[in-house]
N, C-alpha and C positions, 0 to 999 in steps of 0.2 A: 510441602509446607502447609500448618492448618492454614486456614482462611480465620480472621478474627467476625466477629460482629461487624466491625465498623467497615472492615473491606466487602462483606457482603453488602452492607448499606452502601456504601460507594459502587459497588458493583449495579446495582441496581439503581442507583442512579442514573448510571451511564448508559443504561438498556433504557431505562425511560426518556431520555433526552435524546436518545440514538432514533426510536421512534415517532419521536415529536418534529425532530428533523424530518426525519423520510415522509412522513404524512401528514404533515401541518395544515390547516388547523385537525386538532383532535379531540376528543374529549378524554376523561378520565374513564369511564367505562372502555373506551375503545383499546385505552392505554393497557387497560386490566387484562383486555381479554388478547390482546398481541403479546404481553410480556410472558401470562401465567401470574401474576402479581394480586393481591387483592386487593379489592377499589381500597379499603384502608390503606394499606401502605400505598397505592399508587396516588393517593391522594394527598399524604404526605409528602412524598417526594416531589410531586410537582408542586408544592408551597414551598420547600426550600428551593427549589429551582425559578421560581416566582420572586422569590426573594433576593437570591442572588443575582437577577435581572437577564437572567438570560432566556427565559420565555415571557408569555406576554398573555394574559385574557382575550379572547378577539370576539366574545360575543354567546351565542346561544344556538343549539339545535333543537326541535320538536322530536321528541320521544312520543312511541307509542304508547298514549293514553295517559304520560307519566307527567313529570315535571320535565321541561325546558334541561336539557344538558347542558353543562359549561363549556366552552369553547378555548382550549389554547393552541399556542403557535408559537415555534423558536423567535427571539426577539434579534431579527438578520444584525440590527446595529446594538447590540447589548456587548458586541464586543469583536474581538479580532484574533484569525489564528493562523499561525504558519506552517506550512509544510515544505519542506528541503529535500531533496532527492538528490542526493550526494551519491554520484556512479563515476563507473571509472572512466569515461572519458570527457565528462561533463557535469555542472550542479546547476539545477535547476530549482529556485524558488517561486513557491506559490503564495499568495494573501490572501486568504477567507474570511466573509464574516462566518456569523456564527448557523447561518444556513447553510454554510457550508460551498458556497457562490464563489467565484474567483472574483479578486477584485484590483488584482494587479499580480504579472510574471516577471521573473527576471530568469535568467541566462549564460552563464562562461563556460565557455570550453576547458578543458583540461587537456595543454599538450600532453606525446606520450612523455614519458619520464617524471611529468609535474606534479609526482606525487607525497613528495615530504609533506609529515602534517603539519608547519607552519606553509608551506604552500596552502594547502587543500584549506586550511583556515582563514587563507586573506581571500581567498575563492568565495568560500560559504558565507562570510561576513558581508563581505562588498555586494554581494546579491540580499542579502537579507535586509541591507539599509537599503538599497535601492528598490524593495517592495513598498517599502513603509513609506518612501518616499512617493515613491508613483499612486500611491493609493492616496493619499495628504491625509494619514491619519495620526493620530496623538499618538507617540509610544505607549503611552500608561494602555491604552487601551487593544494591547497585545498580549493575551494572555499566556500566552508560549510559543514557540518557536521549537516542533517536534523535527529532528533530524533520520532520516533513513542512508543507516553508515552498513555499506557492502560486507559482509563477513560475520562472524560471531561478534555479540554487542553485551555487556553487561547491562543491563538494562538499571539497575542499583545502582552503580557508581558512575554509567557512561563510559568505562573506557573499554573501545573497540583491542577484542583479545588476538582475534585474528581475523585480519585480511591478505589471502593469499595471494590476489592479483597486484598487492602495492608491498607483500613481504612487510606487514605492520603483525608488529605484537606486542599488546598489552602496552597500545596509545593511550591516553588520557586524555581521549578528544572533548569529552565535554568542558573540562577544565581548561581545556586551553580556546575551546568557544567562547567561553563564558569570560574569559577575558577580552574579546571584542565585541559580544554580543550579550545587551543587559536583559533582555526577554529571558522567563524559565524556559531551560531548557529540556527535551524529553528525548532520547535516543531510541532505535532500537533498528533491526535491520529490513531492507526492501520486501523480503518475503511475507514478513508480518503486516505492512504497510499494505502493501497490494491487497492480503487476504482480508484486511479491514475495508479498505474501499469495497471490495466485490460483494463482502458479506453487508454493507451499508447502501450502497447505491448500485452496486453491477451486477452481474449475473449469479452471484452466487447468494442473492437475498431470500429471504424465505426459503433456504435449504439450510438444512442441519448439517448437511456434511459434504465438503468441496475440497478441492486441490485448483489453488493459482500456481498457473506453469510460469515463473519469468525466463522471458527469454532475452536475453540482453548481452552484454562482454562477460557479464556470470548468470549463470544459471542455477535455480532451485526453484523450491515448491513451497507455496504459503498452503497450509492446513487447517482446516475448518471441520473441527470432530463436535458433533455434541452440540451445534450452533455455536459453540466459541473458535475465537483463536486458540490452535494447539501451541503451545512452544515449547517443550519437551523441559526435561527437571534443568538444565542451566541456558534454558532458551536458545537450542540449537537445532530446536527441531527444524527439519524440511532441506537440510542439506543434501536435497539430491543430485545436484549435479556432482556430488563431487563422493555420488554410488558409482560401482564400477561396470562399467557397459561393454567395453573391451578389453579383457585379459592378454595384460603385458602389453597394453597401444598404445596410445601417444601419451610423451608426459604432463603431469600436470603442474600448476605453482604446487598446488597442496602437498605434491611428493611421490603423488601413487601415479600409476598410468592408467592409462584407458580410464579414466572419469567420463562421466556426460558430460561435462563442460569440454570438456576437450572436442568434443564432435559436432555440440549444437550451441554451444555461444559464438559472441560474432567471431574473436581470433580463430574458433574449431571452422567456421564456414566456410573462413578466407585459406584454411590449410584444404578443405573439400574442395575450394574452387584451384588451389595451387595441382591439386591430385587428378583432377580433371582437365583443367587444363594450364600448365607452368606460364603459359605469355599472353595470358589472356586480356584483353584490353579492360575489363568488366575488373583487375583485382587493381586499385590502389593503396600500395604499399603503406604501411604503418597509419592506415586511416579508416578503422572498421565502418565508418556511418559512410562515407562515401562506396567502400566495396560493395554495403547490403544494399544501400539505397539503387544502384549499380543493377546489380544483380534483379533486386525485385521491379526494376522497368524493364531490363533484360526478359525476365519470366512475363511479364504482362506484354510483351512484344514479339513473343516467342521464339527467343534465344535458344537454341541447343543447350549451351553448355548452362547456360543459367537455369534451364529446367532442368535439367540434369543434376545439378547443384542441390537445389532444391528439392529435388526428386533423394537424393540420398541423405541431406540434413533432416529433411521428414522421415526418412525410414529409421533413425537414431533417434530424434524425437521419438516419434511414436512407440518405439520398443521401449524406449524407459517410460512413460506414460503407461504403457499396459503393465507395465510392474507396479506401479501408483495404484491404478484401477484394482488390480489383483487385488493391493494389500489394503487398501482402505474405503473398495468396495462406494463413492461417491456417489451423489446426484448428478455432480456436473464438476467437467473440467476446464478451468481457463486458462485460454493462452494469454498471457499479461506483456509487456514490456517494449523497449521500442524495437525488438526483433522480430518478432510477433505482430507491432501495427506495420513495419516498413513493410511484410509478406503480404500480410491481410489473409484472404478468402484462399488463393492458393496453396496457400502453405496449410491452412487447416485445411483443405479438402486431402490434400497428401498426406497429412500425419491421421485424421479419422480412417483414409485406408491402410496405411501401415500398423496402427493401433487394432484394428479390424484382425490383423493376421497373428496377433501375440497376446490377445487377452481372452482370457477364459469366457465362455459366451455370457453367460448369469451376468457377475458382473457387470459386463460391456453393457448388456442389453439395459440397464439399469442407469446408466451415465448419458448423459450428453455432454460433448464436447465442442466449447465454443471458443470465439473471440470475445477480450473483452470490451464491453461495452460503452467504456466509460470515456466520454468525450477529453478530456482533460487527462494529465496526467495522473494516472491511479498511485504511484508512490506519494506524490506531494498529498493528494488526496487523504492519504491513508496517515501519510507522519502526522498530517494536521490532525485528525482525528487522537496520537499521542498526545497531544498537548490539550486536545478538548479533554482526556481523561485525568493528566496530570492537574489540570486545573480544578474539573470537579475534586479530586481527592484531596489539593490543597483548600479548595473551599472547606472538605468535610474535616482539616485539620484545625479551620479558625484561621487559614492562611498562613503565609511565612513571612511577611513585612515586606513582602516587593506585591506587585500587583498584578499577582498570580491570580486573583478574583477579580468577578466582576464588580462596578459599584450595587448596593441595595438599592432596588427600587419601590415606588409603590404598585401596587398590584392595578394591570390596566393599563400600564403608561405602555409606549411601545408603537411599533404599526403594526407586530403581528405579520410583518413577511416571511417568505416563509421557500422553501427549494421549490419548484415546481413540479 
């Protein structure tokens, strides 16, 4: 689809704000020369973002022999934004200001089975009110409420087309949010989410081109080509778990067998620790966070069978990762999600030498492969970042009569706080 004028102006807003966040305070010069932008337009855009109060003057810098630069910085209280991390055995809400700073979490589990979307709906609501509440901020001053929903996402209309781990297709999830929850809402799925946080604050910032590995109850790949988020023409891109790794192996929700999900999300780990060992004290049945969690004190204690385990989830990891590496040739690879933090360091030090044994050298030699970095959960991270975008493009519409925008300010008001 063309891009019009106005979405490129919105586009580039978002890159200038994106910035301002990560490096606060900054000047307009500095904006120009990180975006590719020229100080004209960069100079515009941060007056309408001046305007809509979500950055802030903070003063002056001494230029060589020049005039005094202008000084701005995200304005942290200009507003408020949410991130939802809706997975399959848990939703996890986050509250940001506008630096992007956590300022209150909430938390429910998802027995198994509890997944009708009027379930998953009093789930994501009751933690969404209970942000808003622990933080004691005004509603009005919420500017969306971005959701990360597992599976293919319409991102246009919000209804989730398919999720194969809850057998949902073509839900109408944001319709039926949006009848318990009055914040705009923005959908789209974990992959995209993670590879925004990485490419904003983690490991994959200042690279043009990355792959976030989630590892989690589902598995895929967020893509980062060109400095942007990739999402292929109906935003499906990075469904790798569900490429085939083993011909005719286990089967999958999706249909096919032998997926990477079947071998390195949590359900594939607890089938590798059933294959190694059938009575193992380390597997609790029907409870993936307690098996991994299990298992990665097991391997930090040096468990046989948990290294073992681990020893062969990494050799499945890492083969499909050097088919990543092969075909889109990266800076760098992150492992994301909570499969990935429960491992830590041993689990990447097993899949950099399993990925060592299946990837063409050029490539490999050109990548690092790491953990990522990101203190806080990188999904909520990254949904909230949907909602910082939705909100810029309802600003560039003149809004839509809910309070999708920030209030106008005068220019200078603020403290100019700013992410560290």
């Amino acid at each position: 689809m063309k891009r019009t004028s106005r979405d490129i102006r919105t586009a580039n807003r978002y890159e200038v704000l994106r910035q301002i966040i990560a490096e606060s305070p900054t000047s307009r010069q500095e904006l120009a020369a990180a975006t590719g932008l020229s100080l004209a337009t960069v100079a515009t855009l941060v007056g309408e973002l001046l305007d809509l109060g979500m950055i802030t003057e903070v003063g002056f810098e001494d230029s060589a022999g020049g005039r005094p630069r202008g000084l701005v910085a995200v304005d942290a209280a200009g507003g408020a934004l949410i991130g939802v991390d809706l997975a399959e055995t848990y939703v996890r809400v986050e509250l940001f200001d506008l630096a992007l700073n956590v300022l209150a979490r909430a938390e429910e589990k998802m027995r198994p089975g509890e997944n009708r979307p009027e379930q998953v709906v009093n789930h994501v609501a009751s933690a969404v009110g209970s942000v808003v509440e622990r933080a004691g901020i005004e509603s009005a001053r919420v500017l969306g409420a971005g959701v990360s929903v597992p599976g293919q996402v319409d991102r246009a209309t919000g209804v989730s087309e398919y999720a194969p781990n809850w057998d949902w297709h073509d839900v109408p999830l944001q319709d039926l949010l949006a009848e318990r929850i009055s914040h705009p809402l923005y959908l789209d799925n974990p992959l995209r989410a993670c590879a925004v946080a990485e490419l904003w604050f983690g490991a994959a910032r200042g690279h043009g081109d990355a792959v976030v590995v989630n590892l989690g109850t589902g598995v895929g790949a967020g893509l980062v080509l060109g400095g942007g988020v990739h999402r292929g023409v109906s935003n499906s891109a990075g469904e790798w778990g569900h490429t085939t790794l083993v011909l005719d192996g286990r089967p999958c929700h999706c249909g096919n067998r032998g997926c990477v999900e079947t071998y390195t999300g949590a359900p594939g780990i607890m089938l590798n620790l059933r294959e190694v060992s059938p009575r193992s004290p380390l597997l609790r049945p029907g409870d993936q966070t307690a098996t991994v969690d299990a298992l990665a004190r097991g391997v930090a204690s040096g468990d046989p069978v948990a290294v073992k385990v681990l020893e062969d989830t990494a050799r499945y990891v890492g083969a499909g990762i050097a088919g990543l590496i092969n075909l889109f040739n990266p800076e760098v690879v992150v492992l994301s999600s909570w499969v990935a933090a429960a491992f830590g360091e041993p689990l990447l030090d097993a899949v950099r030498e399993a990925v060592t044994r299946h990837a063409l050298r050029r490539p490999l030699a050109a990548t690092r492969i790491v953990l990522s970095p990101i203190p806080t959960d990188p999904v909520c991270l990254g949904a909230a970042t949907f909602a910082l975008e939705g909100a810029l493009q309802a600003a560039r519409k003149g809004g839509n009569g809910t309070h999708a925008t920030a209030p106008a300010r005068t220019r200078g008001s603020g403290s100019g706080s700013g992410r560290p």
